[in-house]
C-alpha positions in Angstrom: -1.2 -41.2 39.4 -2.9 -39.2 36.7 -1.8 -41.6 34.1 -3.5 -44.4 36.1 -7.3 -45.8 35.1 -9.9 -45.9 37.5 -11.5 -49.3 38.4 -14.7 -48.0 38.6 -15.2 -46.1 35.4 -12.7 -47.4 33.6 -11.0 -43.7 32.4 -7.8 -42.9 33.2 -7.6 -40.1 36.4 -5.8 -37.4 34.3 -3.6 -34.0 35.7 -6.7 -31.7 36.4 -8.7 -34.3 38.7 -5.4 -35.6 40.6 -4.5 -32.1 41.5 -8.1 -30.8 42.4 -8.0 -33.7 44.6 -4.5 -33.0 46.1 -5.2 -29.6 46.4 -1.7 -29.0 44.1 -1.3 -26.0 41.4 -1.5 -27.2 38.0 0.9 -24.9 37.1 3.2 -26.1 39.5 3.1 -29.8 38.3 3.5 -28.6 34.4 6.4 -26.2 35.5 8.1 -29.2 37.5 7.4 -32.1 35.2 10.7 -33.3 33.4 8.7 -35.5 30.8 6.9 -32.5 29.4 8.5 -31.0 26.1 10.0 -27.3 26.0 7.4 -25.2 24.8 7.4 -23.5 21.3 8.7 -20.0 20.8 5.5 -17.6 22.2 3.9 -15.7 19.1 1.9 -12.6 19.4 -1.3 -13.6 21.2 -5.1 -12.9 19.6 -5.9 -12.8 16.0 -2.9 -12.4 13.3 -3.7 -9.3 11.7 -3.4 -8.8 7.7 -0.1 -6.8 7.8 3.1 -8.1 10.4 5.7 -5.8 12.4 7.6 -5.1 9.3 5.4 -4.6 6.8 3.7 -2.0 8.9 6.8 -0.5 9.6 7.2 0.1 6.0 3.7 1.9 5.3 5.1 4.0 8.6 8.2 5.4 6.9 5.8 5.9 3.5 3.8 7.9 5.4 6.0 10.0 7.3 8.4 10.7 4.2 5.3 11.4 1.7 3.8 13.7 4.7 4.0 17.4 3.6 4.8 18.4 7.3 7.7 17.1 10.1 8.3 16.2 13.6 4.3 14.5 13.7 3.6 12.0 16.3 1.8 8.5 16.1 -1.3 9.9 16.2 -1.1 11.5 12.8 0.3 8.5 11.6 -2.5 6.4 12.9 -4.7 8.9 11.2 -3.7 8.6 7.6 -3.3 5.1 7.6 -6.5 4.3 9.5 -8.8 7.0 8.0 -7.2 7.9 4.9 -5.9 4.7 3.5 -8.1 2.1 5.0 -5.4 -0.1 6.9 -6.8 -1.5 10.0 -4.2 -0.8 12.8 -4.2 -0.3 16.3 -2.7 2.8 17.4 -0.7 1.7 20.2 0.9 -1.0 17.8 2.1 2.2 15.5 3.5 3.9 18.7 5.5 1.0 19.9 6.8 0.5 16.3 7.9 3.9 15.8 9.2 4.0 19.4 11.1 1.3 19.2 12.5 2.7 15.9 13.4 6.2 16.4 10.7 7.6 14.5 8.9 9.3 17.4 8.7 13.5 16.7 11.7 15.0 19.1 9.4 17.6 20.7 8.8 17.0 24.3 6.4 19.6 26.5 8.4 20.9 29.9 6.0 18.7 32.9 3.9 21.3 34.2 1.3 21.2 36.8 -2.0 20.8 36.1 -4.8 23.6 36.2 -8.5 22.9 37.2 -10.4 24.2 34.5 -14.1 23.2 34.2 -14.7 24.8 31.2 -14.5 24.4 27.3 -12.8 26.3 24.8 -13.5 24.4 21.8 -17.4 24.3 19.7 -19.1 21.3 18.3 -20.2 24.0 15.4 -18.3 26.4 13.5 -19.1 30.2 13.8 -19.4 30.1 17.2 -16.2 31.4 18.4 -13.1 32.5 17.1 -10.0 32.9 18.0 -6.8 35.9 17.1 -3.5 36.1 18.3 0.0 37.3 17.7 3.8 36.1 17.6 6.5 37.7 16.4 9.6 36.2 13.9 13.1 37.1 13.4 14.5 37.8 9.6 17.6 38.7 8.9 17.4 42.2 7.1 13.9 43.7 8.5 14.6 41.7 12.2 11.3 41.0 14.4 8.2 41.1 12.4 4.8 40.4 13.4 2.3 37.3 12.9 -1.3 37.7 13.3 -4.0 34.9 12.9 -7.7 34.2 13.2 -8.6 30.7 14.1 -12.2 28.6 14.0 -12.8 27.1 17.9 -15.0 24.4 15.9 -12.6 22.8 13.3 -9.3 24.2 14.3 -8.7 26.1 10.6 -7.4 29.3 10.0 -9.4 31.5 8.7 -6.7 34.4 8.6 -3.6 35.9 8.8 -1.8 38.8 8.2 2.2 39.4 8.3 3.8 43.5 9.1 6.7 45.3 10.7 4.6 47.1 13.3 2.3 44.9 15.3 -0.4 47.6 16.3 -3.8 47.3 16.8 -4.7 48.1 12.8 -1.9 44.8 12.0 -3.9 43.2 14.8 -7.6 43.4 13.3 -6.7 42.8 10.0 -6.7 38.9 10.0 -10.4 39.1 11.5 -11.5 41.7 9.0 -9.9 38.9 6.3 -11.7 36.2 8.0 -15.7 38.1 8.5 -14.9 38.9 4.2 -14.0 35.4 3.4 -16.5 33.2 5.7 -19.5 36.1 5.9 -18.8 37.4 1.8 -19.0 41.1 3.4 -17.9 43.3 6.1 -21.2 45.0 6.4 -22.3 46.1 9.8 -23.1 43.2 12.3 -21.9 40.8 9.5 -20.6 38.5 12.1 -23.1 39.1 14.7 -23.6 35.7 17.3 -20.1 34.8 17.1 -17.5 35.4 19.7 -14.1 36.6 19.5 -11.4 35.2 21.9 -8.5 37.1 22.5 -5.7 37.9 25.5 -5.0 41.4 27.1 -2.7 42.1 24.8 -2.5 45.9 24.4 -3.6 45.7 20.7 -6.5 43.9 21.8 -7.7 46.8 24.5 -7.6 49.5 22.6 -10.8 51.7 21.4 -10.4 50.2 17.8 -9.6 47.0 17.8 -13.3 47.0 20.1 -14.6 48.9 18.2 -14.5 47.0 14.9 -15.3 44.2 16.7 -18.8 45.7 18.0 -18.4 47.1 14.0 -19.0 43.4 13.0 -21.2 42.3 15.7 -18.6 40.4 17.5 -19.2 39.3 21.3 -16.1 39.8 23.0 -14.4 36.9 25.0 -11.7 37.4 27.1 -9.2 34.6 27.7 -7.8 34.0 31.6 -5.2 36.3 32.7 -1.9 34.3 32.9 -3.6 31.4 31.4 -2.8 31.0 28.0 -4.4 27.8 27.4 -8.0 29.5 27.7 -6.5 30.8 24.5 -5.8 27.5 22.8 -6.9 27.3 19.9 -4.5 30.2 18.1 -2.0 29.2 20.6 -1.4 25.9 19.5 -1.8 26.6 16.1 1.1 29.7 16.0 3.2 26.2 17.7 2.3 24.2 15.0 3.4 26.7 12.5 6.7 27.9 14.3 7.6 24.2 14.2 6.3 23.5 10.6 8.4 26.4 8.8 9.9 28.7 11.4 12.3 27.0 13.7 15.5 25.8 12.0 15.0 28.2 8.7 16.0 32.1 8.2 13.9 34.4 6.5 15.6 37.8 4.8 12.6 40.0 4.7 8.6 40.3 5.0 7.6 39.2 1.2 9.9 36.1 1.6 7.9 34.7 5.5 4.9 35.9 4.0 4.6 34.0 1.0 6.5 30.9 3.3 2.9 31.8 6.2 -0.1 31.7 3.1 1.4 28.3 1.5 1.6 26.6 5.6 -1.8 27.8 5.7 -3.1 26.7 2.3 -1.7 23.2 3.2 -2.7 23.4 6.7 -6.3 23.5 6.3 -6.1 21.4 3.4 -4.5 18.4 5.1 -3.6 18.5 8.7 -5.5 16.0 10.3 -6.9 16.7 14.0 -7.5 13.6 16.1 -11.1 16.2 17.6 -12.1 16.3 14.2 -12.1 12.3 13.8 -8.6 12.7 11.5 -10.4 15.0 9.4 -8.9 18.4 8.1 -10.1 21.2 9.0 -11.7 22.0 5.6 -13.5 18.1 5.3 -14.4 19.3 8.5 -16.2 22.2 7.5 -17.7 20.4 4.3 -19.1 17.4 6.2 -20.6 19.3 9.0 -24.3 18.6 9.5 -26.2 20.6 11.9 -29.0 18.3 11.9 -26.7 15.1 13.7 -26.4 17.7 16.3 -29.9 18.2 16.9 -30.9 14.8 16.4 -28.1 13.6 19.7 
């Protein structure tokens, strides 16, 4: 019937007036027609973009073996070859690619419920608050040794950290005494006044002189949650990141040797890990693009 011609005006009736006027599915008469040919294999629907699955593939591996760190997910792939080398690529495409390959990092978080939190923790300028912390590390000829570090809130770099035998609450200051000298040029009274200091209730952090170099430098004290270590995490995930980078999997004899191993992560760290808050910016471009006056101006 649709390949007949109407009397009247002469045109043939065609598929989608016949099956308006039988109330019948034109996907139903296409599925069931016998005459019409097989379709073509289905492509990739949308706009063909400049580089195909495996060409992509192959700037993936580039990236991930020229990469100075390991075990990094899509989003620091997307990053680099988005931000840093220009590529226009869609994130979820890299994901599915390196899913479907095996190149996805290994590290998976343990499900845990979530916690309400209205608050925060992170600035939209530096110097605002900071963050210290410790961790211990095993070596094989001095055993546990401490790990202290001093972290930005605003661009998520570390602005020091110090490496000893006895964790007490000297050990403890001495990566925010490091990072007052290097970001302030002094340790003068009040030298860091306006700037908070997050910390837990660790008993280093409680005692008379770790607050009272603090109130030394001007410091506003800021307590993270009891129990609730992510109100600390910023120096949380960073001591992670680090453990993962160049602890886990590796021995270390003595102090000198994870010392040297803890200043050349953080050189590199600051230098080129790229933060998906920071618009895949390091956290030293970071610091150098920073404008106050975009801030002002939103």
């Amino acid at each position: 019937m649709s390949a007949a011609t109407s009397p009247a005006a002469g045109r043939i009736y065609g598929v989608q007036r016949v099956c308006a006027a039988w109330a019948f599915p034109r996907a139903s008469f296409y599925a069931t027609n016998p005459a019409r040919p097989a379709p073509a294999v289905s492509e990739k629907r949308g706009p063909k973009t400049p580089l195909d699955d495996v060409a992509l593939l192959a700037l993936i591996r580039a990236d991930l073996e020229q990469s100075p760190f390991r075990g990094e997910g899509h989003r620091k792939v997307f990053g680099r070859l988005r931000y840093v080398d220009g590529h226009r690529v869609g994130r979820n495409r890299i994901l599915r690619l390196m899913r479907q390959h095996q190149l996805l990092s290994p590290h998976r978080a343990r499900p845990a419920p979530t916690k309400a939190h209205d608050g925060r923790i992170t600035t939209d300028a530096p110097n605002v608050r900071w963050a210290t912390d410790g961790a211990k590390v095993w070596t094989a000829h001095e055993g546990w040794l401490w790990l202290f570090t001093t972290l930005e809130h605003g661009n998520a770099e570390c602005l020091g950290h110090y490496v000893c035998k006895r964790g007490d609450r000297f050990a403890a200051y001495e990566p925010v005494a490091q990072a007052v000298t290097r970001i302030f040029g002094t340790s003068a009274p009040a030298a860091a006044r306006g700037v908070e200091l997050r910390h837990d209730h660790g008993s280093q952090y409680l005692t008379d002189y770790f607050q009272g170099q603090s109130r030394f430098h001007g410091f506003t004290p800021s307590f993270a949650f009891v129990g609730e270590p992510e109100t600390n995490g910023v120096v949380e995930r960073f001591n992670r990141t680090l453990k993962e980078q160049i602890i886990h999997g590796r021995t270390y004899r003595n102090r000198a040797e994870l010392a040297a191993a803890v200043a050349t992560f953080v050189e590199t760290y600051n230098r080129s890990w790229r933060l998906e808050k920071l618009r895949y910016k390091s956290p030293l471009e970071a610091r150098r693009d920073y404008q106050p006056s975009k801030l002002l101006a939103a």
